[in-house]
C-alpha positions in Angstrom: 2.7 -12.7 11.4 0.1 -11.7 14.0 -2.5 -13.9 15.0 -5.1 -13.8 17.7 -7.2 -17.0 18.8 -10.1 -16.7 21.0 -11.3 -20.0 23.2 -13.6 -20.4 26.3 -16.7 -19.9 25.1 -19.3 -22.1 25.3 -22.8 -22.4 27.2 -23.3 -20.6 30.4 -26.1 -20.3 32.7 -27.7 -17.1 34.1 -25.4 -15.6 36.3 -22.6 -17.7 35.6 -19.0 -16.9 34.9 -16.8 -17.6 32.2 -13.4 -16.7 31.0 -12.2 -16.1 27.5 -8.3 -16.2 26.5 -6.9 -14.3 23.7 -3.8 -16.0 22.9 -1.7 -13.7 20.3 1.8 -13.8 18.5 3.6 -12.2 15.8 3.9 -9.2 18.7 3.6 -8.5 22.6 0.3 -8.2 24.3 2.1 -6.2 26.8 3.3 -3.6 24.4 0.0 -3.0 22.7 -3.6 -2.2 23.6 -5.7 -5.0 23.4 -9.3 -4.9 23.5 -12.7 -7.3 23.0 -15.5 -7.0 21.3 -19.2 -8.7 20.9 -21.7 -9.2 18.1 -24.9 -9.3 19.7 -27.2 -11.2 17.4 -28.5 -8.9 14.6 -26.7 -6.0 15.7 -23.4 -4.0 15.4 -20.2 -5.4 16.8 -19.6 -3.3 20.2 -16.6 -2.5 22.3 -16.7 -4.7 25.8 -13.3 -4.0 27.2 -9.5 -2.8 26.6 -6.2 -3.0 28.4 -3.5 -0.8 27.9 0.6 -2.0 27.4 2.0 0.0 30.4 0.3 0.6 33.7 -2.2 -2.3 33.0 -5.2 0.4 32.6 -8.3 -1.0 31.4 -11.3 0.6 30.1 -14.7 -1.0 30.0 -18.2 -1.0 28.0 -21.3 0.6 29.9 -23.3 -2.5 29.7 -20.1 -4.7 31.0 -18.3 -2.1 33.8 -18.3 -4.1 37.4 -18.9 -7.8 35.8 -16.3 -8.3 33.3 -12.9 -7.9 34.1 -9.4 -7.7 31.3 -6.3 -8.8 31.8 -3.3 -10.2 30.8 0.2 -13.0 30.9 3.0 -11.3 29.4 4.4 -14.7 29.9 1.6 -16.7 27.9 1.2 -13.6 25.7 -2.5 -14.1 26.4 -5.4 -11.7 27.0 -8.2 -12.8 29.0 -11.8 -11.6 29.7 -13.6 -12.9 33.2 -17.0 -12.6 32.6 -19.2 -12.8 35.8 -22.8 -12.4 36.5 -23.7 -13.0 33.1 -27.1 -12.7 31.6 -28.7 -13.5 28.4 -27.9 -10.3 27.0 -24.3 -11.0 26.8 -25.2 -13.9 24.3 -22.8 -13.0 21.3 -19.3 -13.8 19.5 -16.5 -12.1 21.6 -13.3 -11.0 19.8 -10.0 -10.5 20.4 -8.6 -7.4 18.4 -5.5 -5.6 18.1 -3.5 -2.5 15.9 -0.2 -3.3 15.4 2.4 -1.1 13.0 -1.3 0.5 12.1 -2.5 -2.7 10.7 -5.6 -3.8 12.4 -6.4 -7.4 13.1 -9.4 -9.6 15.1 -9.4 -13.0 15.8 -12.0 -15.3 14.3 -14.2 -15.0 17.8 -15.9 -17.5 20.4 -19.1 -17.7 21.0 -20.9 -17.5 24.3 -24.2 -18.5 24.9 -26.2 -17.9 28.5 -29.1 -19.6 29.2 -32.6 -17.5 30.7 
């Protein structure tokens, strides 16, 4: 059965880091592309990052690209997001998602807050 539990978020202040974990199971985060995604408030969910299961390639959203970084423990079977220089516009609910055996799934999401 694959699951996918987000944690980390919380409040932050302007230009602050935080991290967010993905931590899966019911299948390999290093065999499968992984990605996250934010709801902005009112708005469409949007793609923030992804990371691929060989070569560790990783592909990023405009408005994240050079502060938020993927990656992931094949050990812990956990994805993480490092968030840096954050701003209020990356106030939203960050989720974990995954396709496996062309079944999608999400996690239920964390939310992260930053402070003006």
């Amino acid at each position: 059965q694959v699951q996918l539990v987000e944690s980390g978020g919380g409040l932050v202040q302007y230009g602050g880091s935080r991290r967010l974990s993905c931590a899966a199971s019911g299948f390999n985060v290093s065999e499968n592309f992984v990605s996250w995604h934010r709801q902005l408030p009112g708005k469409e969910r949007e793609f923030v990052a992804r990371i691929t299961p060989l070569g560790v390639s990783t592909t990023y959203g405009e408005s994240v690209k050079g502060r938020f970084t993927i990656s992931r423990d094949n050990a812990k079977n956990t994805v993480y997001l490092q968030m840096n220089s954050l701003t209020p516009d990356d106030t939203a609910m960050y989720y974990c998602y995954v396709m496996v055996s062309d079944r999608t799934y999400w996690g239920q999401g964390t939310q992260v807050t930053v402070a003006s």
